[in-house]
C-alpha positions in Angstrom: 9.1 -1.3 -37.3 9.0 0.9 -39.7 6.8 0.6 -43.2 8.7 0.0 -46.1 6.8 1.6 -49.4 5.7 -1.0 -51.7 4.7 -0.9 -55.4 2.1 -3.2 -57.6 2.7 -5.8 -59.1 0.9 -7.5 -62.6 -1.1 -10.7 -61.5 0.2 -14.1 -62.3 -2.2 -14.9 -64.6 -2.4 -11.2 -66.5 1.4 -11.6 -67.0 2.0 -15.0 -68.3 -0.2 -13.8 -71.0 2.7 -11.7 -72.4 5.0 -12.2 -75.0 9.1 -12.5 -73.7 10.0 -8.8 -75.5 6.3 -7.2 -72.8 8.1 -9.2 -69.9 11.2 -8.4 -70.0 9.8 -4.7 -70.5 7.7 -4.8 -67.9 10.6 -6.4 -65.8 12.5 -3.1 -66.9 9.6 -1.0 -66.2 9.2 -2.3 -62.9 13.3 -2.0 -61.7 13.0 1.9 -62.3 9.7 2.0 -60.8 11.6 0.5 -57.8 14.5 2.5 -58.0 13.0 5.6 -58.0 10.9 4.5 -54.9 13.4 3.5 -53.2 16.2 6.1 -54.3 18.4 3.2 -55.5 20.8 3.9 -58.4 18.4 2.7 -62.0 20.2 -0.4 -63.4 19.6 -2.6 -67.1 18.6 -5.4 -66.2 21.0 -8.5 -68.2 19.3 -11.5 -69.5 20.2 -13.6 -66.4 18.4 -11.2 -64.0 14.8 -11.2 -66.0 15.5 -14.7 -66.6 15.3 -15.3 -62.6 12.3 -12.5 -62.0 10.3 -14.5 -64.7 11.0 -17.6 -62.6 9.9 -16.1 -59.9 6.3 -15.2 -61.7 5.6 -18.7 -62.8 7.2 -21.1 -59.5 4.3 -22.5 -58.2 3.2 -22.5 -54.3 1.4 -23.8 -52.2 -1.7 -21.2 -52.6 -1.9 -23.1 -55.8 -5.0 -24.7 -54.5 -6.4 -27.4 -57.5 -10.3 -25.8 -56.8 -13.2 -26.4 -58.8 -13.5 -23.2 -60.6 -16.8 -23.5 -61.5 -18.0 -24.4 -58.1 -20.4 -22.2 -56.2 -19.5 -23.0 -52.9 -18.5 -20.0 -50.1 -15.7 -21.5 -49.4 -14.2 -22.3 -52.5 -14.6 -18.1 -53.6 -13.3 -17.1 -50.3 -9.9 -19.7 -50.3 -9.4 -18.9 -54.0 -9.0 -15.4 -53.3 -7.0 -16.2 -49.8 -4.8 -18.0 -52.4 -4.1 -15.7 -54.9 -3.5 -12.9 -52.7 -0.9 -15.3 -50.8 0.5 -16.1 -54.3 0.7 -12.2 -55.0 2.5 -11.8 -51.8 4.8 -14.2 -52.6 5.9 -12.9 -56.0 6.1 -9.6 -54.1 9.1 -10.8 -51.9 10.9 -12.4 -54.1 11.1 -9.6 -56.9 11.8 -7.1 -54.2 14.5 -9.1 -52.5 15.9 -9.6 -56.5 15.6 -5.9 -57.0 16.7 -4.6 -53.7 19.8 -6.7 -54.7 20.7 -5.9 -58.5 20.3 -1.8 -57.2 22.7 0.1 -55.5 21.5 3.2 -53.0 21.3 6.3 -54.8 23.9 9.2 -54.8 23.2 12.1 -52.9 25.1 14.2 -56.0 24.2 14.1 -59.2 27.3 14.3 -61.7 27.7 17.9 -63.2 27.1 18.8 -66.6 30.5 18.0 -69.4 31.5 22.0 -69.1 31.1 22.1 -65.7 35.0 22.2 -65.3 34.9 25.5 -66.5 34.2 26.7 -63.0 37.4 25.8 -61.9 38.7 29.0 -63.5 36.1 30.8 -61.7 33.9 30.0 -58.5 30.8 32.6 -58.0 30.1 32.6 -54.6 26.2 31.9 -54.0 24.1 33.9 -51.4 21.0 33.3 -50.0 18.9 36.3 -49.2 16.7 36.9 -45.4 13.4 37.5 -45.4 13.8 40.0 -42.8 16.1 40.7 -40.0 14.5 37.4 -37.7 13.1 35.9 -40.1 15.7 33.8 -42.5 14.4 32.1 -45.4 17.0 29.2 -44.8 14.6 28.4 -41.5 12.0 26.7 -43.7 11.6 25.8 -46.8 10.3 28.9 -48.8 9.2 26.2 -52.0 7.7 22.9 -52.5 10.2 19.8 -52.1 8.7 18.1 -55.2 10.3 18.5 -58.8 7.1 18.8 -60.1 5.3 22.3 -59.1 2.0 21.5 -57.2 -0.8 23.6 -56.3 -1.4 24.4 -52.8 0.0 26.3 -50.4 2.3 26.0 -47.4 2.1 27.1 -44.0 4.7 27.4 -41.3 4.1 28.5 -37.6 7.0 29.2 -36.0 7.2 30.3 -32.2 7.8 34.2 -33.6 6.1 34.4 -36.6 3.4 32.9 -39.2 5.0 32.1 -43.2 2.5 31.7 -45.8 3.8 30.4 -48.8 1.6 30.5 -52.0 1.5 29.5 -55.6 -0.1 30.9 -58.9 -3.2 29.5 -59.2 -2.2 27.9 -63.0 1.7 27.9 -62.5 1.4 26.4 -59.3 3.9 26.8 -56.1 7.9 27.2 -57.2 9.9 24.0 -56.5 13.5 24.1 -54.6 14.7 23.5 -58.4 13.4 26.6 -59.1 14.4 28.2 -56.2 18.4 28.1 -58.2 16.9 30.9 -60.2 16.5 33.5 -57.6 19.7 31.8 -56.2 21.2 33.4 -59.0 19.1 36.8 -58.7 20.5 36.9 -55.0 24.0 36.2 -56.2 24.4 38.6 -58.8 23.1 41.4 -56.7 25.9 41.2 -54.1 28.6 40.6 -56.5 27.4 44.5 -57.7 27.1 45.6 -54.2 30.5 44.4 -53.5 32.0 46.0 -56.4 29.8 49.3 -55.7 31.1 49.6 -52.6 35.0 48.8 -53.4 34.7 51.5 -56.3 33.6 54.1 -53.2 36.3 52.9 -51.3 38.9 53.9 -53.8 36.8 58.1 -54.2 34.4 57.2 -56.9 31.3 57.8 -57.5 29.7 54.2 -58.8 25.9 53.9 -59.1 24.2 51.8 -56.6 23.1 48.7 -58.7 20.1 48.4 -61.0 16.8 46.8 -59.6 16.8 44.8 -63.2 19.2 41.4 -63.9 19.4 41.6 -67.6 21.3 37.8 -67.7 21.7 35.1 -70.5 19.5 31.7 -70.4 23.3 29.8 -71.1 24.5 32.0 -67.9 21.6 31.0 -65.7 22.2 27.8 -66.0 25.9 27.1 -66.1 25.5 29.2 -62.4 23.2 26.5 -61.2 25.3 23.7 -63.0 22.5 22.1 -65.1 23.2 21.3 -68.6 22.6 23.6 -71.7 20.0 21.4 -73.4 16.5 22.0 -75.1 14.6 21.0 -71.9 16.7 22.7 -69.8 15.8 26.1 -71.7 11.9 25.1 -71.5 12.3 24.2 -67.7 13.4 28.0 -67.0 10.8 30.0 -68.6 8.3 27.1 -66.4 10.0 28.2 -63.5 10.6 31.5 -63.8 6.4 31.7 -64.3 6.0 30.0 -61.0 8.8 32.2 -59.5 6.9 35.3 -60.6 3.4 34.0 -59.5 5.0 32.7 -56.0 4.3 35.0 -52.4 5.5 35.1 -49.1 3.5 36.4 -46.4 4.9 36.8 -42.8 2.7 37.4 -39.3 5.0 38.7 -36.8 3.9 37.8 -33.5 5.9 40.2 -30.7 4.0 39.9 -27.3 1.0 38.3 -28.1 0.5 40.7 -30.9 0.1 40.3 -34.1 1.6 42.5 -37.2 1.5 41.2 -40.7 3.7 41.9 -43.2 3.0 42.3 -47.3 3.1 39.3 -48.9 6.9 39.7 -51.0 7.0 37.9 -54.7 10.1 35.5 -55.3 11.0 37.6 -58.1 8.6 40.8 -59.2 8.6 39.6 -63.2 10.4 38.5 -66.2 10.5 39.3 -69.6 12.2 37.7 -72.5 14.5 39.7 -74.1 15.5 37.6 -76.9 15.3 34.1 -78.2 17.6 32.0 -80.3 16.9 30.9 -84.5 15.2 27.8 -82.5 13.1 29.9 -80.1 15.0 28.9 -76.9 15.3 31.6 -74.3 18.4 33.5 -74.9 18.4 37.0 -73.0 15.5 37.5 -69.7 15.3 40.6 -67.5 14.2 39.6 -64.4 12.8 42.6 -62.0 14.4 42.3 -58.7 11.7 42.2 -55.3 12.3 45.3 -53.2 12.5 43.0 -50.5 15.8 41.3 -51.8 17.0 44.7 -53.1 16.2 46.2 -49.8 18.1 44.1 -47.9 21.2 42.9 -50.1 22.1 47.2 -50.9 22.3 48.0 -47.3 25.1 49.9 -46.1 27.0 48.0 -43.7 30.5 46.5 -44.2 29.4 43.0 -44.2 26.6 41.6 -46.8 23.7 39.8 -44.1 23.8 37.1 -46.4 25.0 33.2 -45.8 27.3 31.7 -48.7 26.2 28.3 -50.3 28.5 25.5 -51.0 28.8 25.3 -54.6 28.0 21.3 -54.7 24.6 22.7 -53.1 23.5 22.6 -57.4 24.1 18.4 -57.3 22.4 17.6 -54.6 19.5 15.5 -56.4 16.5 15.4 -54.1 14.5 18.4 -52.9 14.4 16.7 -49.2 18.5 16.8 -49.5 18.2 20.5 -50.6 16.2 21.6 -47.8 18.4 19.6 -45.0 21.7 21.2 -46.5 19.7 24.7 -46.1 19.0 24.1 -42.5 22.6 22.8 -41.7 24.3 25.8 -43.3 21.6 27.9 -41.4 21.8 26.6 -38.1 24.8 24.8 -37.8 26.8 27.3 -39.4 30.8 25.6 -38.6 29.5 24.2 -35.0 26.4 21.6 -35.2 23.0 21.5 -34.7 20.1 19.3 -33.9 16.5 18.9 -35.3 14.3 16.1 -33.8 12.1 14.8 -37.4 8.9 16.4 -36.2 10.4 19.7 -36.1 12.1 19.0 -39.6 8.6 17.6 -41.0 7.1 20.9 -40.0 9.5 23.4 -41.2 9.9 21.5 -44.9 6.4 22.0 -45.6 6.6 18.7 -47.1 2.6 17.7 -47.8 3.6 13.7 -47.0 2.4 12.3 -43.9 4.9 11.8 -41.1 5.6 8.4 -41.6 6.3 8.6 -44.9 8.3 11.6 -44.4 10.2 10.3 -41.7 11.1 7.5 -43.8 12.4 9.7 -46.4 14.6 11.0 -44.7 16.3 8.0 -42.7 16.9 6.7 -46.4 18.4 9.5 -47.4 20.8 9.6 -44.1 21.9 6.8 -44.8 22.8 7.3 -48.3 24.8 9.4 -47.2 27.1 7.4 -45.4 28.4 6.3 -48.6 27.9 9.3 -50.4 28.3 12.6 -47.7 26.6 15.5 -48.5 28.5 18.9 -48.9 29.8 20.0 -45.9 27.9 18.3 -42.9 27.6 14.8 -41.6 24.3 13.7 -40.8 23.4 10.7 -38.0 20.4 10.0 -35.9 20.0 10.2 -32.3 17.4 9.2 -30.2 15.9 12.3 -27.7 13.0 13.1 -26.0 11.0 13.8 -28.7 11.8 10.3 -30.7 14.2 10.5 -33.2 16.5 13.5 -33.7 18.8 14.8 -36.7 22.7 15.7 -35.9 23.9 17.9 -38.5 27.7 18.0 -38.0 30.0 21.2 -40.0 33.1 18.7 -41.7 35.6 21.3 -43.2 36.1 19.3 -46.7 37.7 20.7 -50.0 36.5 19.9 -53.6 38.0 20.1 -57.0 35.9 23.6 -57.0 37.8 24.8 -53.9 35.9 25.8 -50.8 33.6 29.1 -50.9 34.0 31.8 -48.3 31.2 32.3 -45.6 30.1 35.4 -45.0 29.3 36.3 -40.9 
């Protein structure tokens, strides 16, 4: 049976101390708490719901025990404790049975931001870039899961090469929200290969495209379908400093032998341009790695690039990022199959197995109610324990369906 995360809870004693207003907060408090454990929809609580979680703190039980408090005994110590600890328990259960029931299992989308129908009139396509020829960066997970950036590094050892991820050493590793930025890098540097190569088609002579991307802060983040607020604009310039400070290093190994590669920046800087009357970000130039540049301007008919759904942006958890990644990588229109150890290695993910593993059962089955873009997910047992079946479903949207690239 599998552990089910739990979270603390106030004593008995410690909370009937507060006044109704620090209970009911603290009834709040703990509902989000629980929520965003459990990746369960965040819910106000109405007055007849706290009324029943505050009955649940004060109903007496049987660890109640009437003990002389002031007695010295051994045994009186030792069953107070057994009874408060049973008493704990049993406000545990019944506040997580109340909350498991007032919450509803998180969406695997988040909605889009008001404007966000704009892109109805227009649909950039989004490209994700190789690292090299066998090595794709779609295979692992070339950022940390988390939202928050962490310091650290990652290491994956596949059977044909060794990918060292690392972070700044005071911005810390880039997250897969900031991985949107270079997303957008990526993105904009085909769409000028594509029109450099249609305008030598027709007997011009175009320039290949710069090695700079000169965009707008506003245009950045309608791309990645994130709204235009305050915090939005301080989030970018965060993440485009752990972008910048982020390396990839790759050991080939061929035939026992080993040949290492340079470690490659996410992006190779940023500068801001510009800023707004309120000192938001307005206008970045971000330098382009030679290792994207490299191999997006190649000259072959075809970009080596795999398209992106565009619902790819909603997708609210890094773990649901990095499994749409690996679908579009490996499954492609067909299907593929990942037993969880395999997935827990090639996420980088820093939790345990367990923890992981339960992750990621909670979020298939969220998304039995809410699918994920493109691909069905189920579990299957194999020989390794539990496997994931990542399943192509050809699906429309009210953004249409974005061409893939072979």
């Amino acid at each position: 049976m599998k552990k089910v995360p739990t979270f603390s809870l106030l004593p008995r004693e410690e909370f009937s101390t507060l006044s109704l207003h620090e209970k009911n907060a603290y009834l709040q408090t703990l509902a989000d708490d629980y929520a965003e454990l459990h990746e369960r929809e965040r819910v106000l609580l109405d007055k007849e719901t706290l009324s029943r979680l505050r009955r649940y703190y004060s109903r007496r039980v049987w660890a109640d025990l009437k003990l002389d408090k002031s007695s010295d005994r051994k045994i009186d110590k030792v069953l107070a404790r057994l009874g408060e600890a049973i008493r704990n328990e049993s406000i545990r259960v019944d506040i997580t049975a109340a909350l498991m029931q007032e919450t509803t299992p998180k969406r695997i989308l988040r909605a889009p931001p008001q404007d966000d129908a704009q892109l109805m009139f227009f649909v950039p396509t989004i490209y994700d870039a190789p690292l090299k020829d066998d090595v794709h960066l779609m295979d692992v997970a070339p950022f940390s899961l988390s939202k928050k950036a962490n310091k650290g590094i990652i290491k994956y050892e596949l059977k044909d090469s060794l990918i060292t991820i690392e972070g700044g050493a005071e911005s810390g590793l880039a997250t897969v929200f900031d991985y949107d930025i270079f997303l957008n890098m990526v993105s904009h540097l085909a769409d000028e290969v594509q029109k450099y190569r249609r305008d030598e088609a027709k007997g011009l002579r175009p320039s290949l495209p710069p090695k700079t991307y000169r965009p707008n802060a506003s245009h950045i983040l309608k791309f990645c379908r994130r709204s235009d607020g305050g915090k939005s604009y301080e989030d970018l310039e965060a993440a485009l400093d752990r972008l910048s400070n982020t390396t990839i290093k790759v050991v080939n190994l061929s035939g026992g032998k080993r040949r290492q590669v340079d470690s490659r920046p996410m992006i190779s800087g940023y500068s801001v341009v510009s800023r707004t009357g309120a000192n938001k970000i307005e206008t970045i130039e971000i330098s382009i790695p030679d290792w994207v540049y490299t191999s997006v301007v190649r000259n072959e008919k075809t970009l080596p690039l795999l398209t992106l759904h565009q619902d790819y942006f909603l997708i609210s958890s890094g773990l649901g990022r990095f499994i749409y990644r690996l679908a579009r990588k490996a499954a492609g229109k067909t299907e593929a199959t990942y037993s969880l150890k395999e997935l827990h290695k090639r996420s980088g993910s820093s939790q345990e197995f367990r923890k992981f593993a339960y992750d990621l059962r909670e979020f298939i089955t969220r998304t039995l109610a809410f699918p994920m873009p493109e691909y069905d997910l189920a579990l299957e047992e194999g020989r390794d324990g539990a496997m994931l079946s990542m399943k192509y479903r050809h699906e429309t949207s009210g953004l249409g369906v974005i061409p893939t690239l072979t």
